[in-house]
N, C-alpha and C positions, 0 to 999 in steps of 0.2 A: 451407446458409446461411452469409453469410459478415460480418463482424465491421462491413466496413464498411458493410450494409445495414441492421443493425438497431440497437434501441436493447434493456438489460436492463433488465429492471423490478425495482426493491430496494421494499422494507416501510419502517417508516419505522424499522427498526432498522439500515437498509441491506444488510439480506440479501438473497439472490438469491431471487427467486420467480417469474421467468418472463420472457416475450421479446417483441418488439414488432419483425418482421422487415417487410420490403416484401413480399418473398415468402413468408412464412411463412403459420402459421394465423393468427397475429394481425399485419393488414398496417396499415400507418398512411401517410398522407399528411399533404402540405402539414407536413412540417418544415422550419424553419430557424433557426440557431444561429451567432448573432455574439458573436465576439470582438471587441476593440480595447482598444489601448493607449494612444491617444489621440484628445481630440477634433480634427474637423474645421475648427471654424471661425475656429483662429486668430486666438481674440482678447483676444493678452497684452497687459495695459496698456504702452502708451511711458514711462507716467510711475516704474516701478520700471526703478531703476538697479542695471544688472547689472554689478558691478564683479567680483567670483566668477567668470569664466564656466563654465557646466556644462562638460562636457565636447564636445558639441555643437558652442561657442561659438555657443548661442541660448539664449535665454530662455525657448525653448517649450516646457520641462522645465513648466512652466505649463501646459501644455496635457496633460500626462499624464490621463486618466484611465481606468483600468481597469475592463472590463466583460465578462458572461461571460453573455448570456441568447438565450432563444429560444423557439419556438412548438412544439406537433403535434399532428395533430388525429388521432384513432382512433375507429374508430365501435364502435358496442356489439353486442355479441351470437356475439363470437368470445372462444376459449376463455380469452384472458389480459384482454380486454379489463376488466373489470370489478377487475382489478388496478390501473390504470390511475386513481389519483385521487389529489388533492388531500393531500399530507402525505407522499406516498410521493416515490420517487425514479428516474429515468431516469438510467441510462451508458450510456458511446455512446465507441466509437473515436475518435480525429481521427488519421488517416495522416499525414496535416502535421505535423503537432505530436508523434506517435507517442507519444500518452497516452492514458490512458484519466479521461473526465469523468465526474463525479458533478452530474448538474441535481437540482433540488431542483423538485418540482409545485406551482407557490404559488399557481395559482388553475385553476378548471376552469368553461369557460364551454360552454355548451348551444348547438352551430352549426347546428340541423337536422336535416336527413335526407341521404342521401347519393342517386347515381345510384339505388343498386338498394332504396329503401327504408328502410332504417338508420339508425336514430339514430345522431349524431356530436357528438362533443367534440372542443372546443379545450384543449388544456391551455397554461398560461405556465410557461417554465421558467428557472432562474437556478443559475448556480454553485452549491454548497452554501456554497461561502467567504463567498458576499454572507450567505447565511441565517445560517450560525453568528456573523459578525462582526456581522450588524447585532442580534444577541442576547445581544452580549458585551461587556463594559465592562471595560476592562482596570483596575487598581487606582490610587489617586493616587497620583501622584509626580511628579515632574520630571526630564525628563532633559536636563544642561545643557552644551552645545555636544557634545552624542554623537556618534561617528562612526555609518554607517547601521548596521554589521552591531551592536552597539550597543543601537541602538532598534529595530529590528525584531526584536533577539531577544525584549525587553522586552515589544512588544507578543502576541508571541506567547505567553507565558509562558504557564499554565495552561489556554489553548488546547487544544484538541484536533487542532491540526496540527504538524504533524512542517517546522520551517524549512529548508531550502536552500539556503546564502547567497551566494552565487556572485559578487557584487559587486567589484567595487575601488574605487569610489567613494570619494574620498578628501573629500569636503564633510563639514563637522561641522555640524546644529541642534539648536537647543534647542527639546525639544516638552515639555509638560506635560499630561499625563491628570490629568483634575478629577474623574475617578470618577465621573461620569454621562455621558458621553457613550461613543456608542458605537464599539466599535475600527474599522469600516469609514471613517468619518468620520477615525479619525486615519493606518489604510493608506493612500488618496487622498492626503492632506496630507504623507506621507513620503515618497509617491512622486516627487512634485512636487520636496520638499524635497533630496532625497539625489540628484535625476535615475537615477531605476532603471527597470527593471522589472520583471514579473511572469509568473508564471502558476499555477494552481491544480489541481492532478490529484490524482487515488491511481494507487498502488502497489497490484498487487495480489498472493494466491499463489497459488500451485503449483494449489490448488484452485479459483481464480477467486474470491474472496470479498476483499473489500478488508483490505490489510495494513495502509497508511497512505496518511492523507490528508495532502498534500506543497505548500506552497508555497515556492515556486522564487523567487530575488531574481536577479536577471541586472542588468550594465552595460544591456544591451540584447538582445532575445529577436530571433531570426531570425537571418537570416547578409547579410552584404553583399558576397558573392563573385558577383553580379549572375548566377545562374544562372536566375532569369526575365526573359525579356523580351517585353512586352506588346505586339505586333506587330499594329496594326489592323489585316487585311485575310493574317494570314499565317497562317489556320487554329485560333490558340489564343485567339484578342479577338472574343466578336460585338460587341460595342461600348463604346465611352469617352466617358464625361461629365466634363467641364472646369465646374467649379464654381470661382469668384474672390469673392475678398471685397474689397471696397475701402474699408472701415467704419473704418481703423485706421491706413489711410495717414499717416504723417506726410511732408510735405516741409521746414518750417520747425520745427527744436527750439531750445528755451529750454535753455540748460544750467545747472543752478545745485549747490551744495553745501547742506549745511545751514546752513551760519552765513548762508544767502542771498545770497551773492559770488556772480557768475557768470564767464564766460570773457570779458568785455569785453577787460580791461586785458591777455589776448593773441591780441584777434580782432579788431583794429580798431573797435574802441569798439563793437562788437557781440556781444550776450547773446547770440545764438542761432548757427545753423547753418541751411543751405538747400543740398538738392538740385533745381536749377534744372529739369534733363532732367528727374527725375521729377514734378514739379510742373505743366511744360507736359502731361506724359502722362497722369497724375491728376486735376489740377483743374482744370473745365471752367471756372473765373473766373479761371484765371491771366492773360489777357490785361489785366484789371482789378488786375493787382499784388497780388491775394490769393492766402496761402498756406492749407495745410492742416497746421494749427500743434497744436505740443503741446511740452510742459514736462519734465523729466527731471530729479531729483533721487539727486546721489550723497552718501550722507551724511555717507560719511568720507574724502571725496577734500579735501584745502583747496589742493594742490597745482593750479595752475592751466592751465597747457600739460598734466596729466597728465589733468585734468578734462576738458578740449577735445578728448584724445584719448578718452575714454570715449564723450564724446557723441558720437563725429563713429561713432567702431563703432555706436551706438545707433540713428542716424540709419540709416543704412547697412540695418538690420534694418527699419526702418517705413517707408522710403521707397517700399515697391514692394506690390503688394496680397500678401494669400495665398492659394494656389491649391491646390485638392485634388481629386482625380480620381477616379469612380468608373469600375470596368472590370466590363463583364461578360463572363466567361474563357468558353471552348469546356470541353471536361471534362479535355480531359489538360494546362489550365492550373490548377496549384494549388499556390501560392505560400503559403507558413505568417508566421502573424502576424510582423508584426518585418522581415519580410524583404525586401532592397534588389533593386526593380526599375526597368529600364530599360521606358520606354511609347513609343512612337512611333505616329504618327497625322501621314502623310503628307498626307493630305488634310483636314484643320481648318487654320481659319486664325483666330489664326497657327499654322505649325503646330506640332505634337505634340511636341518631342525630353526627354525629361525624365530625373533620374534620382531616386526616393526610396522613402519606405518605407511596407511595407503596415500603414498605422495601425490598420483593420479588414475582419475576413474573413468573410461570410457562406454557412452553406455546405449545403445540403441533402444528404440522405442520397433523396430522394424524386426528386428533381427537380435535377438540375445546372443546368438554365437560370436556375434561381434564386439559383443564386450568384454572387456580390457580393465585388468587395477594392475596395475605399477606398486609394489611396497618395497622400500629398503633402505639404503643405508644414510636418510637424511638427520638420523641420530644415531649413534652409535649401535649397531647389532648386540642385540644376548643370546647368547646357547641356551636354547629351554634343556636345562638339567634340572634334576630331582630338587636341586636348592637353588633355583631361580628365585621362586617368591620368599624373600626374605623380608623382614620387619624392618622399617628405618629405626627404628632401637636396637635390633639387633647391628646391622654397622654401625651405628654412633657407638654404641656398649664398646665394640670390638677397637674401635680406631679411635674416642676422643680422646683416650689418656696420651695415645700419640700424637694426635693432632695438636692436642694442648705443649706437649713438650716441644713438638717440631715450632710451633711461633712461638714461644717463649725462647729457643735457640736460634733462632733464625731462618732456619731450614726453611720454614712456609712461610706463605707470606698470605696475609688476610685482607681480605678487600669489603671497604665500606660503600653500603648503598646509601644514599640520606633519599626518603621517601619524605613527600608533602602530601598525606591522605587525600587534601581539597584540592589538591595542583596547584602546582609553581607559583600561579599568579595570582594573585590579589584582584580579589573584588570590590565594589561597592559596598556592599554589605559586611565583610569582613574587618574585624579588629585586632584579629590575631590569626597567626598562622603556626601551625603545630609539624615538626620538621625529627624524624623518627631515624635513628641509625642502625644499619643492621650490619653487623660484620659476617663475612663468609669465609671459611679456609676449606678447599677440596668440595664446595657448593655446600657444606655442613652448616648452619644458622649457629651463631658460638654464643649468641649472647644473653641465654641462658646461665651461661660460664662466665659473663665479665660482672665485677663487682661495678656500680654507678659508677665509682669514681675513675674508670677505667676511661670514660669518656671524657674525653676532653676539645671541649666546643674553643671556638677562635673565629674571629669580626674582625674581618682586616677592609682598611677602604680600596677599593677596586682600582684607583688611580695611584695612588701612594704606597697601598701596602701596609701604613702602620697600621699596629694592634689596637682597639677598639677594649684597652685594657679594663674599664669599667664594667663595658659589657659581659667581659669573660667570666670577673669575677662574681658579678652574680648568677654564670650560669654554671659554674662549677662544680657543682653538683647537683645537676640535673640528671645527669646519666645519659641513656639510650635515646630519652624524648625530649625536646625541650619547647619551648611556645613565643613566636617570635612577637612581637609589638607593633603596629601599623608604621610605629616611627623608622626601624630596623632595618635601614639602607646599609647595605656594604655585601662584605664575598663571605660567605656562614663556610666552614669545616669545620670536621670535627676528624682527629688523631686518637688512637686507641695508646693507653700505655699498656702494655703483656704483663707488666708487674700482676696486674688487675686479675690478670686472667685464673681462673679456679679449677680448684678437680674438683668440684662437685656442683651442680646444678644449681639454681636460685631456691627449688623445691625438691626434696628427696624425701621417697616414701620408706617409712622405714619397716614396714610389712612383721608389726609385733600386736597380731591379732588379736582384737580378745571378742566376741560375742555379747549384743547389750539387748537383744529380743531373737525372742524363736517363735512362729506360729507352726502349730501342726494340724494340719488340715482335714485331719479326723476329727478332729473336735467339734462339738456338740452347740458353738454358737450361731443365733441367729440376729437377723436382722429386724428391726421393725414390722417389716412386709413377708415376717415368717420365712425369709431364705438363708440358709448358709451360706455363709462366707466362707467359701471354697475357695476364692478364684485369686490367683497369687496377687500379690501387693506389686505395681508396676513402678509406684516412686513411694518414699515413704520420707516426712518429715518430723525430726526428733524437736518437739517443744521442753527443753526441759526444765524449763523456767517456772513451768504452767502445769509440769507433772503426765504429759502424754504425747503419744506418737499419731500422726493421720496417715492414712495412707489409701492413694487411688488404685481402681482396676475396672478394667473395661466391664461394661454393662450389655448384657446382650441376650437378655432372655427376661421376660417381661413377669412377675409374681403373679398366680391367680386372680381377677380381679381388681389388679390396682391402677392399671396402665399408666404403669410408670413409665414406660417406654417413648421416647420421641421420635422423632421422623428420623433423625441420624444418628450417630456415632455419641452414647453416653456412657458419664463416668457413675460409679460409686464411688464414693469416700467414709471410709471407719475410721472411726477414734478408740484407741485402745488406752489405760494407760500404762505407765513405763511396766507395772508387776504384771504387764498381760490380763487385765480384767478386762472387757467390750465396755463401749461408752457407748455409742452410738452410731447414725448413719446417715449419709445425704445424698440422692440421686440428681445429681448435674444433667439434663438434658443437652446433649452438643456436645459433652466435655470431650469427648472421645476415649481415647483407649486410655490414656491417663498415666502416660509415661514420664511427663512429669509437669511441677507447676510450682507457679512462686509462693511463698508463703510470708507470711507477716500475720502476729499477734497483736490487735488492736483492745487494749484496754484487758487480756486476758483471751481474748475471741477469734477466733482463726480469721483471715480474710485470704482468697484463693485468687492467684493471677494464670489464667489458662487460654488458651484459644475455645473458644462455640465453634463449632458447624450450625449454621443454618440449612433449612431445605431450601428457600430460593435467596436471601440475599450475601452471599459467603460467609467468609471467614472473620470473627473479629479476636483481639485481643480484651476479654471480659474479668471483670473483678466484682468477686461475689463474696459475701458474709459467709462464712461457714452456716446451715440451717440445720441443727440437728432435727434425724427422724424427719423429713421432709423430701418434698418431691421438688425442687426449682426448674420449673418447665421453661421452654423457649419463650421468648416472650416476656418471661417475669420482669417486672421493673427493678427486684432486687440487683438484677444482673447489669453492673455498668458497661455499656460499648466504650472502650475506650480509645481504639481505633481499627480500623480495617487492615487486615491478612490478606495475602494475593491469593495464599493458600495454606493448608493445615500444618503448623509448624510447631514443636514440642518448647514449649517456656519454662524459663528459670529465671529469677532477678534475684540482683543484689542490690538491695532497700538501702545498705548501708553507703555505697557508695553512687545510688540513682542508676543501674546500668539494668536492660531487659536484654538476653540471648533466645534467639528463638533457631532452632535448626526442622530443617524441613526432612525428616526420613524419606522423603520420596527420592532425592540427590542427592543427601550430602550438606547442602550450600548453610553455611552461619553467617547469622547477622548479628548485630549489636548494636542497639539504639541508646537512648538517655530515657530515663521513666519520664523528663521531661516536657521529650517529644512524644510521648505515648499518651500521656493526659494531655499534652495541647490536642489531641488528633492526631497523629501524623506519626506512621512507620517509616523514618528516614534513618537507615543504617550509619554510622559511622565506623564500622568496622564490619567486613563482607572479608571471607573467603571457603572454601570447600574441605572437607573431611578427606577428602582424598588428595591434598596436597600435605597432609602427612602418614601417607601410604596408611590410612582410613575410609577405604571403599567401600562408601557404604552399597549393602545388599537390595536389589531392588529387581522383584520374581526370582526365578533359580537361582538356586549359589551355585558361584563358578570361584575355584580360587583364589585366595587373597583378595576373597571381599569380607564383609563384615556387618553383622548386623544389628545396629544403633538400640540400644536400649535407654539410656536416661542420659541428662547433662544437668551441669547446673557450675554457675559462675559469681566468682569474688574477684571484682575488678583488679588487674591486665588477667588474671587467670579463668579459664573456659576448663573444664573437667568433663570428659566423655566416657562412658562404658559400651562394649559390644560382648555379645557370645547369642550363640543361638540354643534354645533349646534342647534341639535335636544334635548339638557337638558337632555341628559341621563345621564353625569357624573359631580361630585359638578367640578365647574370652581376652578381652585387652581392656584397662583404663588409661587414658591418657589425659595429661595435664599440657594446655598451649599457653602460654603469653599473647593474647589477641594483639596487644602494641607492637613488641618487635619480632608478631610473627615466629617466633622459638619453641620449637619443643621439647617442654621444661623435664618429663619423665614419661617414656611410654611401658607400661608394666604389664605381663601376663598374670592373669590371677589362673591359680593353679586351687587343685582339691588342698594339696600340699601345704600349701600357706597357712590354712585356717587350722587352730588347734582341736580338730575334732574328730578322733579316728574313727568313729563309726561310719563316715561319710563315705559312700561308694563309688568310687574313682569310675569316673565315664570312660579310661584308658584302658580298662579290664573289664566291666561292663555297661557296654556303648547302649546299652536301651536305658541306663540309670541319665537323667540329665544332672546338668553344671550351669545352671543360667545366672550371670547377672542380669540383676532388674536396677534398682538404684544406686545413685550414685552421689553424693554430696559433700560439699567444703563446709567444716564448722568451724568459727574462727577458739570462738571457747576459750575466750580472754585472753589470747594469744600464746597459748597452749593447740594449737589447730588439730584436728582432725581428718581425715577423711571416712564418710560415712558409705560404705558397699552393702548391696541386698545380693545374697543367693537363694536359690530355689535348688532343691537339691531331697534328691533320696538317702534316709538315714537306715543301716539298719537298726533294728527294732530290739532297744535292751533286753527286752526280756528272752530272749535269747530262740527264738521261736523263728529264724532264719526271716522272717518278713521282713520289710522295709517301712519307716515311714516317709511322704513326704513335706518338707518344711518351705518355711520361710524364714530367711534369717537375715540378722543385721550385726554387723562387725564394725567395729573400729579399729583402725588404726593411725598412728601420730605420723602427722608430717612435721619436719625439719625444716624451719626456713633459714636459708642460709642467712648468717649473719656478716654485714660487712662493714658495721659501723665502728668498726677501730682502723676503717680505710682511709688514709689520707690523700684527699688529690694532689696528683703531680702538680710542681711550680716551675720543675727543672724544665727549660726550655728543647734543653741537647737532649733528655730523654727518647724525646721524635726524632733523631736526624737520622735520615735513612743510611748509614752509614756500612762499608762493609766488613765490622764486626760484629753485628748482627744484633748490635745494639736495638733497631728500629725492627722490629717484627710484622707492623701492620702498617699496610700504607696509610694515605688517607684518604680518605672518603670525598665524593665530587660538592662543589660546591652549588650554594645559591644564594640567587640574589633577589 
């Protein structure tokens, strides 16, 4: 029997008492079991003005609603059957989701007799989370402008589930439990609230008995690495229904504020807004000059051009119907809730090209033709055309000189998040609390673009109102972050001044090449253990203080008799110096493929910060002497554990300011610790997010478009530096620079053949068997003259004129610019903020806390 045919039958204490297989003694039919994360039918009111926008940038964080139930019918007279009732409980596999569910039997209805005889039951089944929460009333309180992790710890508190909070959601609401209602009612409404998602499972143990029952909080569940695609007609789709709603359309909107102003006095004497095109295509009386009208109130916009541009985004979203899809998949289609698929249906007219996500998954264990995904318009639809996959630098590039000018004139209006990394609330343990601003205009991160003094923090008392004028003025230049005080009671904002606001980034690369090492890989040196060094350089560090460069590369082929080799993933490391003569060599057992590592010169002497693999005890964060011409085996006591990895994760530190980054190539996921916490023991991130929340997906097995695949990092505190390109030119080479604090990204750059001053280099765009790879990638600050330091790998051809090529290793630099803003003076003028409708005020303000 096997895990995915059957269902376990639990008591109503949820222990194991028997099994419900297809094939087994006890066989069941007619199951099936839907998920979803949202509804279908799209139907968020126009008249709530979404000036927040979720992360989306939709408002169909409204549409969220989470659900977990299903049917199955078993007939009576087999030997588990009669386990099989009303109060007890069904688990069942999901391979999608690679969890195990706990259903709850909440009702048992009488369906007959079967072909051979047989009495049969239907039974209804539902998550256990809906049964326990709609049983459970969490206690009165209030929680007032919470951030989600927050309130959902809240609501879970004396629960019987184990939370998982996995979020970044950076929205604050204020929710109030009244002590009668029940916690399912207030899940739904925070889901909505915070734009999250969900999913509910156990854990189990060793012995199969449930350990803990787990609900999981996600940005978003599934993956959008478009590895389904729903191909009508190509083996895995027997069919797709196109379901549209056109109940919501708007083509003519009202735009008004609360004080009842609307955008007349800067829309030519006209209240509203109209999409003409959609209007002829919608409304079958548009020949008769009627629209399909509706009203939009923003209640704290009084800013007028900044109002017009809210509604006219508003419009933009209700203009066109909402469409959702249902497919039903062949059996080796099976796409997990959440997850972004591509549908095509060549033959519907119009036709089919679509891309979105599977809102709900229906799915039998009996019966595969009965399975059911639902995907569509719970976030805006895209037309897969030839320039779908676009770069988030390519739109920033394209739109922030606009962006910039639109809130500097007023036209847009920018909306402040204030993030508390640790959460809202104060601990025991806590002395200070660190409170981060991030402005958005069009969902764009701007603050990049704002000089510090752009920020402007305010401590007013919660009862009174007066200014907390002390306070301000020492935080008046703090900028984007500031660090509040255990004393620090009152309402925190923070107002953006636009004066602030820049054409140019905080970091600009200014891409004026020069080459400072070339290795060619013909050449005639070897190693200690008699082997050429062939194998490209994977990170490379410029000591130039000390007169030479190191640089690692994966190790994977053992020298005649040395067994140099350990049980897993080792590095080598050479030292060259700067005029290119070989120094020496050192084999890291564990080090891995050696893409990159932290480095620091002690007393003249290299010391190396890298992840070990072990063969049985994992992963740690080790710190090792440079050992020239040596072997440092597993085990060596040279090698300091300085604390434990979940799993293999590429290191970069910056010594200068205590900060270690480690990014995991297997997802994506960066972290950021204190070197403090890393010599106490202890990987406890203070800064966590993913490569792929700046359109940096990374590659993981087949490339599939618009992924990318990770080659080195390395970080100078707020700033994190990534490089990608693959070998083989499958994916554009990109470097990018983040702001880990406020989240921003500061330049995302293509590195081209182009760039580099070296025309022998043989362009991959004319012949694709020559490769283009970066390998490293590093921040030099170089007494504040900075650099950025890139490795390529690349086929030259061959001076002598003999048509061959060689291939190289090379290293480039080029100067970055750090913007300068210290002839900025912060604003004192009060009236500079007032939202007024000359457009004086550009940015609203930011929510507060207390």
């Amino acid at each position: 029997m096997s895990k995915d045919s059957q269902y376990i039958i639990l008591n109503s204490q949820m222990q194991v008492i028997g099994v419900t297989d297809i094939n087994g003694a006890t066989p069941f039919s007619a199951d099936l079991i839907t998920r979803q994360i949202a509804d279908t039918d799209n139907t968020t009111d126009v008249s709530d003005g979404v000036e927040n926008y979720n992360t989306n940038n939709d408002p169909n964080a409204n549409s969220k609603n989470w659900n977990h139930t299903g049917e199955i019918t078993v007939a009576e007279g087999y030997p588990d059957s009669y386990k099989i009732v009303a109060n007890n409980y069904l688990m069942y596999w999901d391979s999608s989701a690679q969890h195990y569910y706990v259903m709850y039997i909440s009702q048992e209805t009488d369906a007959g007799t079967d072909a051979s005889g047989r009495h049969v039951n239907t039974y209804q089944l539902e998550n256990v989370l809906i049964t326990s929460m709609n049983d459970y009333i969490p206690l009165k309180q209030t929680l007032t402008d919470a951030d989600a992790e927050t309130a959902f710890t809240k609501l879970f508190t004396d629960s019987n589930w184990k939370l998982d909070f996995q979020a970044k959601s950076a929205l604050l609401s204020t929710t109030t439990f009244d002590g009668t209602t029940n916690a399912m009612n207030y899940l739904q409404t925070m889901l909505q609230a915070y734009d999250v998602e969900m999913d509910a499972y156990a854990e189990l143990s060793s012995n199969g008995d449930i350990k803990n029952l787990v609900i999981q909080i996600v940005d978003q569940l599934g993956t959008d690495t478009h590895h389904w695609v729903a191909d009508y007609g190509n083996n895995n789709v027997l069919g797709i229904t196109r379901t549209t709603v056109y109940s919501n359309v708007v083509t003519k909107l009202h735009v008004l504020n609360s004080n009842g102003n609307s955008i007349a006095d800067v829309n030519n004497g006209k209240d509203y807004l109209v999409n003409d095109e959609a209007n002829q295509a919608y409304n079958p009386n548009w020949k008769h000059g009627t629209y399909l009208e509706g009203t939009v109130t923003f209640p704290t916009v009084l800013n007028h051009s900044a109002l017009k541009s809210l509604g006219q985004r508003q419009l933009d979203l209700f203009s066109h119907p909402r469409t959702s899809y249902e497919v039903t998949p062949s059996a080796n289609f099976k796409p997990g809730l959440g997850d972004n698929i591509r549908g095509t249906d060549r033959k519907m007219v119009p036709e089919l090209v679509i891309d979105a996500r599977a809102i709900s998954v229906a799915t039998s264990k009996a019966d595969y033709t009965q399975d059911l995904v639902q995907f569509g318009e719970f976030v805006t639809l895209h037309p897969v055309t030839p320039s779908y996959i676009q770069s988030l630098f390519d739109r920033m590039d394209s739109k922030m000189e606009g962006l910039i000018e639109d809130v500097k004139n007023g036209t847009k209006v920018a909306v402040i998040h204030l993030v508390t990394p640790t959460g809202a609330n104060w601990t025991m343990a806590e002395d200070s609390k660190t409170v981060i601003a991030k402005v958005f205009v069009d969902s764009v991160n701007l603050n990049a673009y704002l000089s510090p003094s752009a920020f402007i923090w305010q401590k007013t008392d919660p009862v009174t109102g007066v200014h907390d004028t002390d306070w301000e003025a020492k935080h008046a230049n703090d900028g984007a972050q500031i660090t509040l005080d255990d004393g620090d009671v009152g309402t925190i904002t923070c107002k953006i001044d636009g004066e602030f606001l820049k054409a140019e980034a905080e970091i600009v690369i200014e891409e004026n090449y020069t080459q400072v090492w070339s290795y060619n890989f013909k050449n005639s040196f070897k190693d200690p253990w008699g082997e050429g060094i062939y194998k490209a350089p994977q990170y490379v560090h410029i000591d130039e203080d000390n007169g030479f460069l190191i640089f690692s590369s994966g190790y994977d082929n053992d020298a005649k008799n040395t067994k140099q080799r350990g049980a897993t993933s080792d590095t080598k490391y050479h030292r060259f110096k700067l005029d290119g003569t070989y120094m020496d060599s050192m084999v890291l057992q564990g080090g891995g493929h050696g893409s990159s590592f932290g480095y620091q010169a002690i007393n003249g002497n290299p010391q190396l910060w890298t992840t070990i693999q072990t063969e049985k005890d994992g992963d740690f964060l080790g710190c090792v002497n440079y050992q020239p011409n040596t072997v440092v085996k597993l085990g060596d006591k040279s090698v300091v554990n300085m604390c434990p990895l979940k799993n293999f994760k590429r290191i970069s530190v910056d010594f200068e300011h205590g900060w270690v980054l480690a990014i995991a190539a297997s997802d994506g996921s960066v972290e950021i610790t204190s070197m403090d916490n890393v010599t106490s023991g202890n990987w406890t991130p203070s800064y966590k997010f993913n490569t792929s929340d700046y359109d940096f997906k990374q590659r993981v097995g087949t490339y599939e478009d618009g992924m990318h695949e990770l080659q080195s990092n390395d970080i100078y505190f707020p700033y994190i530096f990534i490089n990608a390109g693959n070998f083989n030119n499958e994916d554009p080479r990109l470097s990018i620079c983040i702001n880990v604090v406020t989240e921003s990204l500061v330049f995302r750059h293509t590195d081209t053949t182009t760039m580099l001053p070296d025309p022998l280099i043989i362009n991959p765009d004319i012949d694709s068997k020559m490769p283009f790879e970066p390998e490293t990638i590093g921040y030099y600050h170089n007494g504040g003259k900075p650099y950025l330091l890139q490795g390529f790998d690349y086929h030259r051809t061959n001076d002598t004129g003999s048509g061959t090529s060689d291939s190289l290793a090379t290293l480039w630099k080029t100067d970055l610019t750090i913007r300068d803003d210290s002839s900025d003076v912060t604003a004192t003028d009060e009236t500079a903020n007032d939202d007024t409708a000359d457009g004086a005020d550009s940015v609203d303000e930011g929510g507060d806390t207390e």
